[in-house]
C-alpha positions as CSV (number, residue, x, y, z in Angstrom):
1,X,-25.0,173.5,99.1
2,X,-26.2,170.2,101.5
3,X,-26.0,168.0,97.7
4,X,-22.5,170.2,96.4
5,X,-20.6,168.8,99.4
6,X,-22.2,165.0,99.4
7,X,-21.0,165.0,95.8
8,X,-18.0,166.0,96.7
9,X,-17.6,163.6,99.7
10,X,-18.7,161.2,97.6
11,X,-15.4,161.2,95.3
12,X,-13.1,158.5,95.7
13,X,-9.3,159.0,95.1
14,X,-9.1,156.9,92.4
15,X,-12.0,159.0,90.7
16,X,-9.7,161.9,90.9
17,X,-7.0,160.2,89.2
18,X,-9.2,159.0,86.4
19,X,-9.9,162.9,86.0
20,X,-6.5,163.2,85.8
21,X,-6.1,160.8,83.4
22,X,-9.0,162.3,81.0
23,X,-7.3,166.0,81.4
24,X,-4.1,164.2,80.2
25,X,-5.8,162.9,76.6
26,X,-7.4,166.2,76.4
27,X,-4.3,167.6,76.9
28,X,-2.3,165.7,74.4
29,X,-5.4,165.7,72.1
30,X,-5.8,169.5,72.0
31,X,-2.4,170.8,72.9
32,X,-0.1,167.9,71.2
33,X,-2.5,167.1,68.1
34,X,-2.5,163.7,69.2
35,X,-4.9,161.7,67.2
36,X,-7.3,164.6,68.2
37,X,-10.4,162.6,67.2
38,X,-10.3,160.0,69.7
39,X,-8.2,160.8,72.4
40,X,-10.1,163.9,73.1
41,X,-13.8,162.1,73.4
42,X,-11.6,159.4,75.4
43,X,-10.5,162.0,78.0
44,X,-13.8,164.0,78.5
45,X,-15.9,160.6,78.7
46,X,-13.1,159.3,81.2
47,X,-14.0,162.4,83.5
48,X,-18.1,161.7,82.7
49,X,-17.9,158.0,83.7
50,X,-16.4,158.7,87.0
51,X,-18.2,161.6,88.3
52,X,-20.4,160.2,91.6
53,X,-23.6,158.2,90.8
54,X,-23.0,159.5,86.8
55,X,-26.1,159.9,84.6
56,X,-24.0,158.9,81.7
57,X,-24.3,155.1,82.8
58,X,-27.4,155.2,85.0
59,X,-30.5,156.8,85.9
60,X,-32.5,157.2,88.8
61,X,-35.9,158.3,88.2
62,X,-38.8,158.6,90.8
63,X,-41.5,156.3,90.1
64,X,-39.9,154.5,87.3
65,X,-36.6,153.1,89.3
66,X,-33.1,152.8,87.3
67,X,-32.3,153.3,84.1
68,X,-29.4,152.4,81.4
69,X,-27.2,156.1,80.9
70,X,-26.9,156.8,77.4
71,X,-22.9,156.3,77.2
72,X,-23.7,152.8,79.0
73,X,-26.4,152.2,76.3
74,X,-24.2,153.1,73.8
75,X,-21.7,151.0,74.8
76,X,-23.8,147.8,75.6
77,X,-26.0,148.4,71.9
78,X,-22.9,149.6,69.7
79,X,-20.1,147.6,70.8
80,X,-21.0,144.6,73.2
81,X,-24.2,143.1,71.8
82,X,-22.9,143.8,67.5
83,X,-19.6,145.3,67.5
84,X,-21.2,147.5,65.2
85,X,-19.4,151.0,66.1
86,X,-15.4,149.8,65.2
87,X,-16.8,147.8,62.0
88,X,-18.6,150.8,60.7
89,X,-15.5,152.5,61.0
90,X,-13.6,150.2,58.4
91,X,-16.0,151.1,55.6
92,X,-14.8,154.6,56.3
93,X,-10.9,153.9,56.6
94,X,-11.6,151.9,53.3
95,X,-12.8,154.8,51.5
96,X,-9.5,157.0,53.0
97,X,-7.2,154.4,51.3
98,X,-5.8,154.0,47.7
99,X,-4.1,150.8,47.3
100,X,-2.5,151.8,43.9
101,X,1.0,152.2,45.7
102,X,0.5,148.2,47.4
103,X,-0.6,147.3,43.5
104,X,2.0,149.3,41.6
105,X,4.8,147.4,44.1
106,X,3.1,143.9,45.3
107,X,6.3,143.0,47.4
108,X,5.5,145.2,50.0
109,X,2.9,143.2,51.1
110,X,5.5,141.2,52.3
111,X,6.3,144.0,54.8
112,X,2.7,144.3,56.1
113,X,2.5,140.5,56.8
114,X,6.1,140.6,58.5
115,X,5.4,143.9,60.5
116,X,2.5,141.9,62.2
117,X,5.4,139.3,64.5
118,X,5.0,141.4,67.5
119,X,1.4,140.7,68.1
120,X,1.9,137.1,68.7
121,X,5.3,137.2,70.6
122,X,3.3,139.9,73.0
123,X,0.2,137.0,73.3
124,X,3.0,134.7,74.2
125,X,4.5,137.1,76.8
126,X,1.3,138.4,78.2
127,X,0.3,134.3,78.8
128,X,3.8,134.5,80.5
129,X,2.7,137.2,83.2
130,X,-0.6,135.3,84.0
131,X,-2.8,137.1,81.4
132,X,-5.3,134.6,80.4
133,X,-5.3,133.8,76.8
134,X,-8.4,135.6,75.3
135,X,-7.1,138.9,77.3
136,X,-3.3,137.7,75.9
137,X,-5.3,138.1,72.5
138,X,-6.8,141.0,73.0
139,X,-3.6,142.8,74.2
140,X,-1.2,141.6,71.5
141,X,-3.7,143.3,68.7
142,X,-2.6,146.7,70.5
143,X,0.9,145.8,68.4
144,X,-1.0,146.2,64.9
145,X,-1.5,150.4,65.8
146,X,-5.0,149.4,64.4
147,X,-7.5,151.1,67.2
148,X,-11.0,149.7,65.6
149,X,-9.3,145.8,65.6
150,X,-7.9,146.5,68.9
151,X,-11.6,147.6,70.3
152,X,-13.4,144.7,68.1
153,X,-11.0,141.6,69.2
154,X,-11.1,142.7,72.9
155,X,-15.3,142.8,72.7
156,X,-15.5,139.5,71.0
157,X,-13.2,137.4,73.5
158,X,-15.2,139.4,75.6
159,X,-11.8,140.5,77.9
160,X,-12.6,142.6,81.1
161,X,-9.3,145.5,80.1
162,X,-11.4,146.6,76.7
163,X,-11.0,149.9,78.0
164,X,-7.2,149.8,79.0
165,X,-6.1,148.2,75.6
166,X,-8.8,151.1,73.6
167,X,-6.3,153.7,75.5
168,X,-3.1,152.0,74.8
169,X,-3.7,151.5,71.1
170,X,-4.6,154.9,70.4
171,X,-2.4,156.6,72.5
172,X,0.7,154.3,71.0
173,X,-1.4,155.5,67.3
174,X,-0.7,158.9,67.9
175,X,2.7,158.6,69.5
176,X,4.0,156.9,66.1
177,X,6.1,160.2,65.0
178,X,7.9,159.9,68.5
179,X,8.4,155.9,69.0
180,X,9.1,154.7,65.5
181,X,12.1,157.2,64.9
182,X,13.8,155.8,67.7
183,X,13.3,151.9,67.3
184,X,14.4,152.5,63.6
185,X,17.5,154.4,64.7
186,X,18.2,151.8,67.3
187,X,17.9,149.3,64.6
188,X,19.6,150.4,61.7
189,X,23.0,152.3,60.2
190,X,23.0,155.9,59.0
191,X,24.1,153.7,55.6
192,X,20.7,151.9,55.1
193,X,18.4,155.3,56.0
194,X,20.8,156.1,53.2
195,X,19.6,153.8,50.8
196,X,17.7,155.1,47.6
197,X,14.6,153.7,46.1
198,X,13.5,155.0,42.7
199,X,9.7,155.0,42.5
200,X,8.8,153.8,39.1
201,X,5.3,153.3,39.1
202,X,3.6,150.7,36.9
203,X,0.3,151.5,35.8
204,X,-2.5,149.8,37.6
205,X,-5.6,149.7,35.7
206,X,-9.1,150.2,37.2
207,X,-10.4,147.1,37.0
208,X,-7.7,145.8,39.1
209,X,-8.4,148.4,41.7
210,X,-12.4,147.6,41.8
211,X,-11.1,143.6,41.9
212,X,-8.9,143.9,44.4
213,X,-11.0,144.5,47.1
214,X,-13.4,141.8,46.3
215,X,-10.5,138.9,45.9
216,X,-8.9,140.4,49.0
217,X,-12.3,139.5,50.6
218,X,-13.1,136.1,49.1
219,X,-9.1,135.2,50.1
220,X,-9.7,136.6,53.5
221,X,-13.1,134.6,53.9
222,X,-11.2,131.1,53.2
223,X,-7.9,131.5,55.1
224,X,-9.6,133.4,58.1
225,X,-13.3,133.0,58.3
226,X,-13.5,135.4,61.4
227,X,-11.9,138.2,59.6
228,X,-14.5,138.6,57.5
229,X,-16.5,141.4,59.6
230,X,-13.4,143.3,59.6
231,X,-11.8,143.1,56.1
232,X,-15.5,143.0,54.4
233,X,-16.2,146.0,55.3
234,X,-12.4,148.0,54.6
235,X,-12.8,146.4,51.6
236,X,-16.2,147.6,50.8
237,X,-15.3,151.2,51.7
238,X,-12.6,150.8,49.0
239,X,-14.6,149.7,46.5
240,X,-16.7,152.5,47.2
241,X,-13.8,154.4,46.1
242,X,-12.6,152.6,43.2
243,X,-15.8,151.8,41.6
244,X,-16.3,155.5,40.3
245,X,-19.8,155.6,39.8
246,X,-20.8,156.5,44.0
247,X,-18.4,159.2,44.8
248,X,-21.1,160.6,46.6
249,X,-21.4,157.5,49.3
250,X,-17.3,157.4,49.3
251,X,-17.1,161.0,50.1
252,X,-19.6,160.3,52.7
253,X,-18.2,157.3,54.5
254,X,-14.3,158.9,54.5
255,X,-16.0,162.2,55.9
256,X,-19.3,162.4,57.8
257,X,-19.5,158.3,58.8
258,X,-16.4,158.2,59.6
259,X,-16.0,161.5,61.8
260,X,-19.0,160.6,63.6
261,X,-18.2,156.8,64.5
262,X,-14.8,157.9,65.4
263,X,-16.9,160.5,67.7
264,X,-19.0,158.1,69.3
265,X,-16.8,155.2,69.6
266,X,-14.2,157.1,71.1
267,X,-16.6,158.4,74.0
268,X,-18.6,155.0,74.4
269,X,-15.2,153.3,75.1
270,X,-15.3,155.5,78.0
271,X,-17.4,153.4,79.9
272,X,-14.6,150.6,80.2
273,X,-12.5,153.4,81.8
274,X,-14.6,153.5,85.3
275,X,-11.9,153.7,87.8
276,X,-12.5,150.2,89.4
277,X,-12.0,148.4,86.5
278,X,-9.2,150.6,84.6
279,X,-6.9,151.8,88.2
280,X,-5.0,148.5,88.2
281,X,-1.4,146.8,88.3
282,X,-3.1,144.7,84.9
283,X,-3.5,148.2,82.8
284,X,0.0,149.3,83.9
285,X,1.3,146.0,82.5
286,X,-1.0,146.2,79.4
287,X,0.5,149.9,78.7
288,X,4.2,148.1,78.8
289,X,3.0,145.2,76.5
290,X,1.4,147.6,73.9
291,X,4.4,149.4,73.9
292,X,6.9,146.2,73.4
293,X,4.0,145.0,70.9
294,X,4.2,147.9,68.9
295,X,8.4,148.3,68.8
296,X,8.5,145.0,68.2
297,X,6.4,145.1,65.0
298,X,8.4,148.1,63.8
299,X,11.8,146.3,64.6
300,X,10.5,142.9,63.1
301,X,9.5,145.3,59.5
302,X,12.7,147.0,59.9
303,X,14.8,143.2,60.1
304,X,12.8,141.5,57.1
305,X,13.6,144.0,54.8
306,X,17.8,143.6,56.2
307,X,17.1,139.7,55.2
308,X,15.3,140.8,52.4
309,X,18.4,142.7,50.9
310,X,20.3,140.0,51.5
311,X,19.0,138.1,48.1
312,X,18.0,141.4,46.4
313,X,19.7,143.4,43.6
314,X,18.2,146.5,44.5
315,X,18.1,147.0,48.0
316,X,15.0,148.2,50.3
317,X,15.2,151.1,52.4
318,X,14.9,148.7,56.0
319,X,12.7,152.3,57.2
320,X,10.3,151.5,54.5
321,X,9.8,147.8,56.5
322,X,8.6,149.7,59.9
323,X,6.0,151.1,57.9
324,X,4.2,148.3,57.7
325,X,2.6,148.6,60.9
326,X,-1.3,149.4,60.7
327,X,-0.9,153.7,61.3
328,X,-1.9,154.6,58.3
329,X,-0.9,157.3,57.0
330,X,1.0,158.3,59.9
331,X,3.7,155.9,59.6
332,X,4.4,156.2,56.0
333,X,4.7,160.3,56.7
334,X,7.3,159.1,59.9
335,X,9.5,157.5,57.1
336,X,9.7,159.8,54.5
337,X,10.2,162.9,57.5
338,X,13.3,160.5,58.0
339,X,14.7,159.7,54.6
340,X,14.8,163.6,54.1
341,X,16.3,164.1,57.6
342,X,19.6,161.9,56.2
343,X,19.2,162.8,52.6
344,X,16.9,165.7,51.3
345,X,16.8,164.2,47.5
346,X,15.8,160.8,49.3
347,X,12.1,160.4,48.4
348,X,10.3,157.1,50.1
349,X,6.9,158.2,50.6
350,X,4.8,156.4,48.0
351,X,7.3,153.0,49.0
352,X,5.8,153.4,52.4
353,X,2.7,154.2,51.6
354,X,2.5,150.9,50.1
355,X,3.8,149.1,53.4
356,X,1.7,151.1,55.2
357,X,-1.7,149.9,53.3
358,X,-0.6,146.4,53.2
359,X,0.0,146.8,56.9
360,X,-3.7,147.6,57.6
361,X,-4.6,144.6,55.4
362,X,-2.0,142.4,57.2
363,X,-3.4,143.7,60.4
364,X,-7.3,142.6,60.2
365,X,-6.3,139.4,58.8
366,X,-4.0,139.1,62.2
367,X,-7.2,140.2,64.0
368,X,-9.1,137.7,62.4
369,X,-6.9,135.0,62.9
370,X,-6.9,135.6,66.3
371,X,-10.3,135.3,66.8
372,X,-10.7,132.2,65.1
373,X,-7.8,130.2,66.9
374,X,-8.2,131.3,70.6
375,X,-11.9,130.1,71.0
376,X,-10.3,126.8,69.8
377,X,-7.9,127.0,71.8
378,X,-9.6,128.1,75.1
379,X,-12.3,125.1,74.0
Protein backbone atom coordinates (compact mmCIF):
# COMPACT_ATOMS: atom_id res chain seq x y z
CA UNK A 1 0.00 0.00 0.00
CA UNK A 2 3.30 2.31 1.43
CA UNK A 3 4.72 1.90 -2.72
CA UNK A 4 0.77 2.32 -4.37
CA UNK A 5 0.61 5.79 -2.85
CA UNK A 6 4.46 6.90 -3.57
CA UNK A 7 3.58 5.94 -7.13
CA UNK A 8 0.89 7.81 -7.05
CA UNK A 9 2.39 10.93 -5.39
CA UNK A 10 4.93 10.60 -7.65
CA UNK A 11 2.73 11.56 -10.81
CA UNK A 12 3.14 14.91 -12.15
CA UNK A 13 0.27 16.78 -13.91
CA UNK A 14 1.65 16.84 -16.99
CA UNK A 15 2.00 12.87 -16.74
CA UNK A 16 -1.74 12.75 -16.47
CA UNK A 17 -2.24 14.71 -19.49
CA UNK A 18 0.06 12.52 -21.52
CA UNK A 19 -2.40 9.70 -20.29
CA UNK A 20 -4.90 11.66 -21.56
CA UNK A 21 -3.36 12.11 -24.60
CA UNK A 22 -2.55 8.17 -25.21
CA UNK A 23 -6.47 7.40 -24.25
CA UNK A 24 -7.26 9.86 -26.99
CA UNK A 25 -5.21 7.77 -29.96
CA UNK A 26 -6.57 4.74 -28.48
CA UNK A 27 -9.75 6.21 -28.64
CA UNK A 28 -9.68 7.42 -32.20
CA UNK A 29 -7.61 4.21 -33.08
CA UNK A 30 -10.20 1.69 -31.79
CA UNK A 31 -13.41 3.64 -31.75
CA UNK A 32 -12.87 5.97 -35.08
CA UNK A 33 -10.73 3.38 -37.16
CA UNK A 34 -8.14 5.92 -37.34
CA UNK A 35 -5.09 4.51 -38.95
CA UNK A 36 -5.63 1.77 -36.18
CA UNK A 37 -2.05 0.42 -36.62
CA UNK A 38 -0.11 3.20 -35.37
CA UNK A 39 -2.14 5.39 -33.46
CA UNK A 40 -3.19 2.69 -31.22
CA UNK A 41 0.65 1.43 -30.23
CA UNK A 42 1.25 5.49 -30.11
CA UNK A 43 -1.42 5.93 -27.35
CA UNK A 44 -0.72 2.82 -25.13
CA UNK A 45 3.25 3.56 -25.31
CA UNK A 46 2.37 7.39 -24.57
CA UNK A 47 0.67 6.09 -21.20
CA UNK A 48 4.00 3.40 -20.68
CA UNK A 49 6.63 6.18 -21.08
CA UNK A 50 5.08 8.38 -18.54
CA UNK A 51 4.18 6.18 -15.84
CA UNK A 52 6.77 7.13 -12.61
CA UNK A 53 10.40 5.81 -12.79
CA UNK A 54 8.94 3.45 -16.14
CA UNK A 55 10.69 0.18 -16.83
CA UNK A 56 9.96 0.66 -20.43
CA UNK A 57 13.06 3.29 -20.59
CA UNK A 58 15.04 2.17 -17.56
CA UNK A 59 15.93 -0.28 -15.15
CA UNK A 60 17.02 -0.37 -11.75
CA UNK A 61 18.49 -3.59 -10.76
CA UNK A 62 20.26 -4.38 -7.37
CA UNK A 63 23.76 -5.12 -7.75
CA UNK A 64 23.97 -4.40 -11.39
CA UNK A 65 22.82 -0.44 -11.31
CA UNK A 66 20.66 0.97 -14.33
CA UNK A 67 19.72 -0.29 -17.29
CA UNK A 68 18.42 0.80 -20.97
CA UNK A 69 14.25 -0.14 -20.88
CA UNK A 70 13.46 -2.02 -23.83
CA UNK A 71 11.12 0.72 -25.59
CA UNK A 72 14.26 3.14 -24.94
CA UNK A 73 16.46 0.40 -26.48
CA UNK A 74 14.30 0.06 -29.20
CA UNK A 75 14.19 3.41 -29.90
CA UNK A 76 18.08 4.32 -29.48
CA UNK A 77 18.97 0.75 -31.77
CA UNK A 78 15.98 0.97 -34.41
CA UNK A 79 15.58 4.50 -35.10
CA UNK A 80 18.49 6.77 -33.62
CA UNK A 81 21.67 4.90 -34.30
CA UNK A 82 20.24 3.24 -38.26
CA UNK A 83 16.95 4.60 -38.93
CA UNK A 84 16.37 1.08 -39.60
CA UNK A 85 12.53 0.69 -38.31
CA UNK A 86 10.77 3.56 -40.89
CA UNK A 87 13.21 2.24 -43.90
CA UNK A 88 12.12 -1.29 -43.42
CA UNK A 89 8.75 -0.14 -43.63
CA UNK A 90 9.18 1.23 -47.37
CA UNK A 91 10.09 -2.32 -48.66
CA UNK A 92 6.67 -3.13 -47.28
CA UNK A 93 4.61 -0.02 -48.63
CA UNK A 94 6.46 -0.94 -51.92
CA UNK A 95 5.15 -4.28 -52.16
CA UNK A 96 1.30 -2.70 -51.20
CA UNK A 97 1.74 -0.53 -54.45
CA UNK A 98 1.05 -1.13 -58.17
CA UNK A 99 2.26 1.65 -60.18
CA UNK A 100 0.38 0.45 -63.40
CA UNK A 101 -2.24 3.41 -62.99
CA UNK A 102 1.13 6.22 -62.67
CA UNK A 103 2.41 4.11 -65.96
CA UNK A 104 -0.83 3.78 -67.84
CA UNK A 105 -1.19 7.89 -67.32
CA UNK A 106 2.56 9.39 -66.84
CA UNK A 107 1.05 13.03 -66.45
CA UNK A 108 -0.01 12.47 -63.14
CA UNK A 109 3.25 12.47 -61.93
CA UNK A 110 3.05 15.98 -62.43
CA UNK A 111 0.43 16.05 -59.64
CA UNK A 112 2.60 14.16 -57.09
CA UNK A 113 5.59 16.57 -57.71
CA UNK A 114 3.14 19.72 -57.47
CA UNK A 115 1.17 18.31 -54.37
CA UNK A 116 4.59 18.39 -52.53
CA UNK A 117 4.59 22.89 -52.42
CA UNK A 118 3.40 22.92 -48.99
CA UNK A 119 6.34 21.25 -47.34
CA UNK A 120 8.68 24.00 -48.20
CA UNK A 121 6.32 27.01 -47.76
CA UNK A 122 5.68 25.32 -44.01
CA UNK A 123 9.93 25.14 -43.65
CA UNK A 124 9.75 28.75 -44.60
CA UNK A 125 6.99 29.57 -42.04
CA UNK A 126 8.22 27.41 -39.32
CA UNK A 127 11.95 29.39 -39.75
CA UNK A 128 9.49 32.50 -39.43
CA UNK A 129 8.28 31.47 -35.78
CA UNK A 130 11.89 30.75 -34.54
CA UNK A 131 11.99 27.01 -35.42
CA UNK A 132 15.52 26.38 -36.30
CA UNK A 133 16.05 25.03 -39.71
CA UNK A 134 16.82 21.30 -39.28
CA UNK A 135 13.48 21.23 -36.93
CA UNK A 136 11.83 23.67 -39.91
CA UNK A 137 12.74 20.52 -42.01
CA UNK A 138 11.64 18.09 -40.09
CA UNK A 139 8.16 19.71 -39.53
CA UNK A 140 7.45 20.71 -43.20
CA UNK A 141 7.80 16.65 -44.13
CA UNK A 142 4.57 16.25 -41.85
CA UNK A 143 2.86 18.08 -45.23
CA UNK A 144 3.81 14.94 -47.53
CA UNK A 145 1.08 12.58 -45.10
CA UNK A 146 4.12 10.19 -45.42
CA UNK A 147 4.59 8.94 -41.52
CA UNK A 148 7.90 6.67 -42.19
CA UNK A 149 9.67 10.09 -44.11
CA UNK A 150 8.25 12.16 -41.38
CA UNK A 151 9.97 9.79 -38.54
CA UNK A 152 13.28 9.20 -40.81
CA UNK A 153 14.03 13.11 -41.74
CA UNK A 154 13.29 14.28 -38.05
CA UNK A 155 15.96 11.34 -36.73
CA UNK A 156 18.58 12.27 -39.28
CA UNK A 157 18.66 16.20 -38.61
CA UNK A 158 18.48 14.79 -35.33
CA UNK A 159 15.42 17.51 -34.20
CA UNK A 160 14.50 17.33 -30.38
CA UNK A 161 10.05 17.25 -31.49
CA UNK A 162 10.59 13.65 -33.32
CA UNK A 163 7.93 12.57 -31.25
CA UNK A 164 5.42 15.62 -31.75
CA UNK A 165 5.88 15.63 -35.68
CA UNK A 166 5.46 11.21 -35.48
CA UNK A 167 1.92 12.30 -33.87
CA UNK A 168 0.99 14.99 -36.18
CA UNK A 169 1.78 13.10 -39.35
CA UNK A 170 -0.15 10.15 -38.49
CA UNK A 171 -2.83 11.67 -36.86
CA UNK A 172 -3.27 14.33 -40.08
CA UNK A 173 -2.78 10.46 -42.11
CA UNK A 174 -5.80 9.21 -40.76
CA UNK A 175 -7.84 12.41 -40.61
CA UNK A 176 -7.48 12.62 -44.62
CA UNK A 177 -11.38 11.46 -45.22
CA UNK A 178 -12.26 14.53 -42.89
CA UNK A 179 -9.64 17.41 -43.97
CA UNK A 180 -9.24 16.90 -47.75
CA UNK A 181 -13.19 17.09 -48.46
CA UNK A 182 -13.19 20.32 -47.03
CA UNK A 183 -9.98 22.08 -48.52
CA UNK A 184 -11.17 20.64 -51.97
CA UNK A 185 -14.66 22.10 -51.43
CA UNK A 186 -13.17 25.32 -50.32
CA UNK A 187 -11.09 25.32 -53.37
CA UNK A 188 -13.14 24.41 -56.15
CA UNK A 189 -16.82 24.77 -57.99
CA UNK A 190 -19.54 22.14 -57.90
CA UNK A 191 -18.67 22.43 -62.01
CA UNK A 192 -15.05 21.01 -61.78
CA UNK A 193 -16.02 17.99 -59.03
CA UNK A 194 -18.32 17.69 -62.12
CA UNK A 195 -15.84 17.10 -64.52
CA UNK A 196 -15.58 13.59 -66.21
CA UNK A 197 -12.42 11.61 -66.87
CA UNK A 198 -12.75 8.50 -69.03
CA UNK A 199 -10.22 5.90 -67.90
CA UNK A 200 -8.77 4.37 -70.92
CA UNK A 201 -5.98 2.40 -69.84
CA UNK A 202 -2.99 1.72 -72.05
CA UNK A 203 -1.38 -1.49 -71.56
CA UNK A 204 1.82 -1.46 -69.61
CA UNK A 205 3.93 -4.33 -70.21
CA UNK A 206 5.87 -6.19 -67.41
CA UNK A 207 9.06 -5.35 -68.21
CA UNK A 208 8.26 -1.81 -67.70
CA UNK A 209 6.87 -2.52 -64.41
CA UNK A 210 10.11 -4.53 -63.19
CA UNK A 211 12.21 -1.37 -64.91
CA UNK A 212 10.53 1.06 -63.33
CA UNK A 213 11.55 0.70 -60.00
CA UNK A 214 15.13 0.33 -60.77
CA UNK A 215 15.34 3.67 -63.09
CA UNK A 216 13.19 5.37 -60.50
CA UNK A 217 16.20 4.46 -58.21
CA UNK A 218 19.15 5.16 -60.39
CA UNK A 219 17.19 8.79 -61.16
CA UNK A 220 16.60 9.24 -57.55
CA UNK A 221 20.35 8.41 -56.64
CA UNK A 222 21.67 11.32 -59.10
CA UNK A 223 19.28 14.18 -58.46
CA UNK A 224 19.02 13.41 -54.67
CA UNK A 225 21.76 11.26 -53.30
CA UNK A 226 20.14 11.27 -49.70
CA UNK A 227 16.99 9.89 -50.89
CA UNK A 228 18.43 6.90 -51.74
CA UNK A 229 17.65 5.03 -48.18
CA UNK A 230 14.23 5.90 -48.72
CA UNK A 231 13.21 5.36 -52.32
CA UNK A 232 15.70 2.18 -52.60
CA UNK A 233 14.06 0.44 -50.52
CA UNK A 234 9.98 1.41 -51.78
CA UNK A 235 11.35 0.59 -54.84
CA UNK A 236 12.80 -2.66 -53.92
CA UNK A 237 9.49 -3.73 -52.31
CA UNK A 238 7.98 -3.06 -55.67
CA UNK A 239 10.11 -4.90 -57.54
CA UNK A 240 9.38 -7.58 -55.28
CA UNK A 241 6.01 -7.34 -56.63
CA UNK A 242 6.59 -6.92 -60.13
CA UNK A 243 9.28 -9.36 -60.70
CA UNK A 244 6.77 -12.45 -60.43
CA UNK A 245 9.08 -15.06 -59.63
CA UNK A 246 9.14 -14.14 -55.34
CA UNK A 247 5.55 -13.78 -54.49
CA UNK A 248 6.28 -15.50 -51.56
CA UNK A 249 8.89 -12.57 -50.15
CA UNK A 250 6.20 -9.83 -51.53
CA UNK A 251 3.40 -11.43 -49.75
CA UNK A 252 5.62 -11.39 -46.81
CA UNK A 253 6.96 -7.79 -46.78
CA UNK A 254 3.13 -6.23 -47.56
CA UNK A 255 1.87 -8.55 -44.72
CA UNK A 256 3.93 -9.91 -41.83
CA UNK A 257 7.13 -7.15 -42.22
CA UNK A 258 5.14 -4.72 -42.60
CA UNK A 259 2.46 -5.25 -39.82
CA UNK A 260 5.18 -5.79 -37.40
CA UNK A 261 7.43 -2.71 -38.18
CA UNK A 262 4.31 -0.61 -38.20
CA UNK A 263 3.83 -2.40 -34.60
CA UNK A 264 7.11 -1.61 -33.29
CA UNK A 265 7.73 1.64 -34.75
CA UNK A 266 4.65 2.97 -33.70
CA UNK A 267 5.29 2.04 -29.88
CA UNK A 268 9.12 2.96 -29.98
CA UNK A 269 8.16 6.46 -31.20
CA UNK A 270 6.64 6.54 -27.88
CA UNK A 271 9.60 7.36 -26.18
CA UNK A 272 9.85 10.90 -27.77
CA UNK A 273 6.35 11.47 -26.20
CA UNK A 274 7.76 11.67 -22.40
CA UNK A 275 5.82 14.62 -21.12
CA UNK A 276 8.87 16.97 -20.68
CA UNK A 277 9.81 16.97 -23.99
CA UNK A 278 6.28 16.53 -25.86
CA UNK A 279 3.84 19.14 -23.20
CA UNK A 280 5.07 22.30 -24.88
CA UNK A 281 3.99 25.70 -26.65
CA UNK A 282 6.60 24.13 -29.77
CA UNK A 283 4.25 20.84 -30.30
CA UNK A 284 1.09 23.03 -30.25
CA UNK A 285 2.61 25.08 -32.98
CA UNK A 286 3.97 21.96 -34.78
CA UNK A 287 0.24 20.46 -34.69
CA UNK A 288 -0.91 23.98 -36.50
CA UNK A 289 2.04 23.77 -39.10
CA UNK A 290 1.28 20.06 -39.95
CA UNK A 291 -2.10 20.94 -40.47
CA UNK A 292 -1.32 24.22 -42.83
CA UNK A 293 1.45 21.82 -44.42
CA UNK A 294 -0.87 19.28 -45.28
CA UNK A 295 -4.01 21.73 -46.66
CA UNK A 296 -1.62 23.36 -48.37
CA UNK A 297 -0.31 20.47 -50.40
CA UNK A 298 -3.90 19.44 -51.12
CA UNK A 299 -4.88 23.07 -52.26
CA UNK A 300 -1.46 23.45 -54.22
CA UNK A 301 -2.67 19.65 -56.22
CA UNK A 302 -6.00 21.03 -56.40
CA UNK A 303 -4.54 24.65 -58.23
CA UNK A 304 -1.99 22.87 -60.76
CA UNK A 305 -4.50 20.80 -62.19
CA UNK A 306 -6.92 24.45 -62.63
CA UNK A 307 -3.60 25.75 -64.50
CA UNK A 308 -3.25 22.62 -66.00
CA UNK A 309 -6.74 22.85 -67.71
CA UNK A 310 -5.95 25.93 -68.74
CA UNK A 311 -3.76 24.56 -71.93
CA UNK A 312 -5.57 21.13 -71.98
CA UNK A 313 -8.30 19.71 -74.32
CA UNK A 314 -9.52 17.40 -71.96
CA UNK A 315 -9.74 18.69 -68.76
CA UNK A 316 -8.56 17.16 -65.20
CA UNK A 317 -10.83 16.63 -62.51
CA UNK A 318 -8.85 19.51 -60.03
CA UNK A 319 -9.93 16.57 -57.04
CA UNK A 320 -7.81 14.15 -58.74
CA UNK A 321 -4.66 16.93 -58.13
CA UNK A 322 -5.29 16.77 -54.08
CA UNK A 323 -4.66 13.23 -54.46
CA UNK A 324 -1.31 13.54 -54.92
CA UNK A 325 -0.42 13.93 -51.43
CA UNK A 326 1.54 10.79 -49.97
CA UNK A 327 -1.89 8.94 -48.13
CA UNK A 328 -1.86 6.24 -50.10
CA UNK A 329 -4.57 4.66 -50.70
CA UNK A 330 -6.55 6.80 -48.47
CA UNK A 331 -6.60 9.77 -50.52
CA UNK A 332 -7.35 8.30 -53.83
CA UNK A 333 -10.58 6.43 -51.96
CA UNK A 334 -11.41 10.40 -50.43
CA UNK A 335 -11.68 11.46 -54.20
CA UNK A 336 -13.57 8.92 -55.76
CA UNK A 337 -16.18 8.96 -52.36
CA UNK A 338 -16.52 12.59 -53.79
CA UNK A 339 -16.84 12.36 -57.58
CA UNK A 340 -19.87 9.88 -56.66
CA UNK A 341 -21.23 12.26 -54.04
CA UNK A 342 -21.75 14.97 -57.10
CA UNK A 343 -22.18 12.46 -59.85
CA UNK A 344 -22.87 8.69 -59.21
CA UNK A 345 -21.68 7.62 -62.93
CA UNK A 346 -18.49 9.78 -62.14
CA UNK A 347 -15.75 7.20 -61.77
CA UNK A 348 -12.01 8.72 -60.78
CA UNK A 349 -10.62 6.20 -58.72
CA UNK A 350 -7.92 4.56 -60.87
CA UNK A 351 -6.99 8.69 -62.06
CA UNK A 352 -6.27 9.08 -58.38
CA UNK A 353 -4.82 6.21 -57.71
CA UNK A 354 -2.23 7.31 -60.04
CA UNK A 355 -1.74 10.76 -58.25
CA UNK A 356 -1.80 9.13 -55.22
CA UNK A 357 1.38 6.72 -56.13
CA UNK A 358 3.23 9.40 -57.76
CA UNK A 359 2.57 11.35 -54.59
CA UNK A 360 4.51 8.76 -52.46
CA UNK A 361 7.23 8.87 -55.05
CA UNK A 362 7.16 12.74 -55.08
CA UNK A 363 7.25 12.57 -51.38
CA UNK A 364 10.63 10.63 -50.56
CA UNK A 365 12.36 12.43 -53.23
CA UNK A 366 11.08 15.71 -51.12
CA UNK A 367 12.43 13.90 -48.05
CA UNK A 368 15.51 13.33 -49.58
CA UNK A 369 16.07 16.62 -50.84
CA UNK A 370 15.70 17.90 -47.70
CA UNK A 371 18.17 16.11 -46.20
CA UNK A 372 20.72 16.77 -48.51
CA UNK A 373 20.24 20.69 -48.66
CA UNK A 374 19.77 21.65 -44.88
CA UNK A 375 23.12 20.13 -43.65
CA UNK A 376 24.56 22.48 -46.35
CA UNK A 377 22.80 24.92 -45.41
CA UNK A 378 23.18 24.76 -41.56
CA UNK A 379 27.14 24.24 -42.57
Amino acid sequence: MEFLLEGIMAITWKQVVMYVIGGLLIYLAIKKDFEPALLMPMGFGAILVNLPNSGVIHQMVDGIGETQGIIQWLFEVGIEASEAMPLLLFIGIGAMIDFGPLLSNPKMFLFGAAAQFGIFATVIIACLLGFPLKDAAAIGIIGAADGPTSILVSQVLKSQYMGAIAVAAYSYMALVPIIQPMAIRLTTTKKERLIRMPYNPKSVSRTTRILFPIIVTIIAGIVAPMSVSLVGFLMFGNLLRECGCLERLSETAQGTLANLITLLLGITISFSMRAEQFLTWQTVMIMCLGLAAFVVDTVAGVFFAKILNLFLKEKVNPMVGAAGISAFPMSARVIQKMAIQEDNTNHLLMHAIGANVSGQIASVLAGGMILHLVPQMIR
